[in-house]
C-alpha positions in Angstrom: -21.3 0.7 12.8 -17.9 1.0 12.2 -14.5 -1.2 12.8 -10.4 -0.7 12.9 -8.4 -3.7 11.3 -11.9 -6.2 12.0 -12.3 -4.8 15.6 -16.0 -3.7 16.0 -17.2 0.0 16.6 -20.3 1.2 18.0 -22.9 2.7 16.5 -22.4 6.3 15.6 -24.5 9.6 14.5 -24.0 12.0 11.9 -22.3 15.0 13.3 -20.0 12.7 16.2 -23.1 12.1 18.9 -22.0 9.0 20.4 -19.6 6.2 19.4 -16.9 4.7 21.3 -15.3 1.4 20.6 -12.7 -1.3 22.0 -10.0 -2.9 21.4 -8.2 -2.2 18.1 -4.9 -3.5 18.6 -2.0 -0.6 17.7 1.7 -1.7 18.4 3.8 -0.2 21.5 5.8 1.7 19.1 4.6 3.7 16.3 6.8 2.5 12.9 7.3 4.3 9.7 4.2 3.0 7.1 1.5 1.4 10.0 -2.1 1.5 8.2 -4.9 0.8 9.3 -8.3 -0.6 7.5 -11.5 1.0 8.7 -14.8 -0.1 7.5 -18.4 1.7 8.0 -22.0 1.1 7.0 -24.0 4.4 6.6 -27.8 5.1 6.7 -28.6 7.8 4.1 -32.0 8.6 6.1 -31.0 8.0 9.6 -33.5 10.2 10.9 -36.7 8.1 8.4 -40.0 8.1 10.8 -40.5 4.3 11.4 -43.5 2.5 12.9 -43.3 1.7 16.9 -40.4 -0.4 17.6 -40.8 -3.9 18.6 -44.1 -4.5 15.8 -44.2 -6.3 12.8 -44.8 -3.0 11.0 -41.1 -1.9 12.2 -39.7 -4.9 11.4 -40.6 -5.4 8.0 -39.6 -1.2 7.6 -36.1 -1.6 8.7 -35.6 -4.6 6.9 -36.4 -2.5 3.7 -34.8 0.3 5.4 -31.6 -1.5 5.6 -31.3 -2.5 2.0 -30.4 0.9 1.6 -27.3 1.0 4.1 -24.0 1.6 2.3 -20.6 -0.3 2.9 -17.4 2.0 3.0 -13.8 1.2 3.6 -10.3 2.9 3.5 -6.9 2.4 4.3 -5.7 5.5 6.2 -1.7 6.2 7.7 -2.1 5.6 11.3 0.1 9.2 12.7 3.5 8.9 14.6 2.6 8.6 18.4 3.1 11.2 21.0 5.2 10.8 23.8 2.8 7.8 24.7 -0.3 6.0 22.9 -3.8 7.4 24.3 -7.1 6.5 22.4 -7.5 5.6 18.7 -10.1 8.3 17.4 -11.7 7.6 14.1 -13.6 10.4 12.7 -15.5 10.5 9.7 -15.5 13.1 7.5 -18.1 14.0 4.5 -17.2 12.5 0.6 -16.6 9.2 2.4 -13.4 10.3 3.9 -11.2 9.4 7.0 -8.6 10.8 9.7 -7.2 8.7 12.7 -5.5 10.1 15.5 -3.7 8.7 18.2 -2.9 12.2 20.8 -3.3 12.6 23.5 -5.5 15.7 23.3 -8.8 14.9 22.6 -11.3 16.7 20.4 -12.4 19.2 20.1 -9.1 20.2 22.4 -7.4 23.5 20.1 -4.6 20.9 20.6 -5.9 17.9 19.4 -4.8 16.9 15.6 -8.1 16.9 14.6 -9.3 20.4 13.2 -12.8 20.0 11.0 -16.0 21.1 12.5 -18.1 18.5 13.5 -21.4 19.7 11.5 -20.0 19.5 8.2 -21.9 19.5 5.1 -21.7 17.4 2.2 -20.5 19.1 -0.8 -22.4 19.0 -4.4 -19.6 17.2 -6.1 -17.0 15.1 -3.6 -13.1 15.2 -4.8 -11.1 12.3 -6.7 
């Protein structure tokens, strides 16, 4: 899961399948220096095989499964508005890094701000 400035996400898969999320609250006008605080929990073995779901076997494997989750956050610049404000898109990019984007033209639009692939790998060693 994910959430903008405490306002919940949905859950999310690696390589952008799925997501969605309401209501962060953005201003009517962009300003000079608006941030925004996102927060995420990852699974580093999203795709672990589990026992059947609903029996005690699954239960007590995702509660050992979820020790494992890890907590992210960052504070990234929230992009002068278009002509108007359309949808807040959070994407999440590998080394535990994040872009926002407020256009109007949605990925993977050649117009949207947005340019990284969506099935990008992990490098070896992430940057400072």
């Amino acid at each position: 899961h994910f959430s903008v400035n405490g306002y919940g996400g949905a859950n999310i898969s690696p390589h952008g399948y799925g997501g969605g999320m309401c209501c962060a609250m953005l201003p009517r006008q962009w300003q000079t220096g608006l941030k925004l605080e996102v927060e995420w929990e990852t699974d580093p073995n999203p795709y672990a095989k589990s026992p059947p779901l609903g029996s005690d076997a699954f239960r007590t494997f995702m509660a050992k499964h979820k020790t494992n989750y890890q907590q992210h956050s960052a504070i990234v610049e929230l992009p002068p508005y278009e002509d108007r404000l359309c949808a807040l898109e959070v994407h999440f990019l590998p080394c535990n890094q994040v872009k926002v984007s407020t256009s109007c033209w949605r990925y993977p639009s050649p117009n949207s701000p947005i340019k990284e692939p969506l099935e990008m790998n992990e490098p070896a060693i992430c940057p400072k």
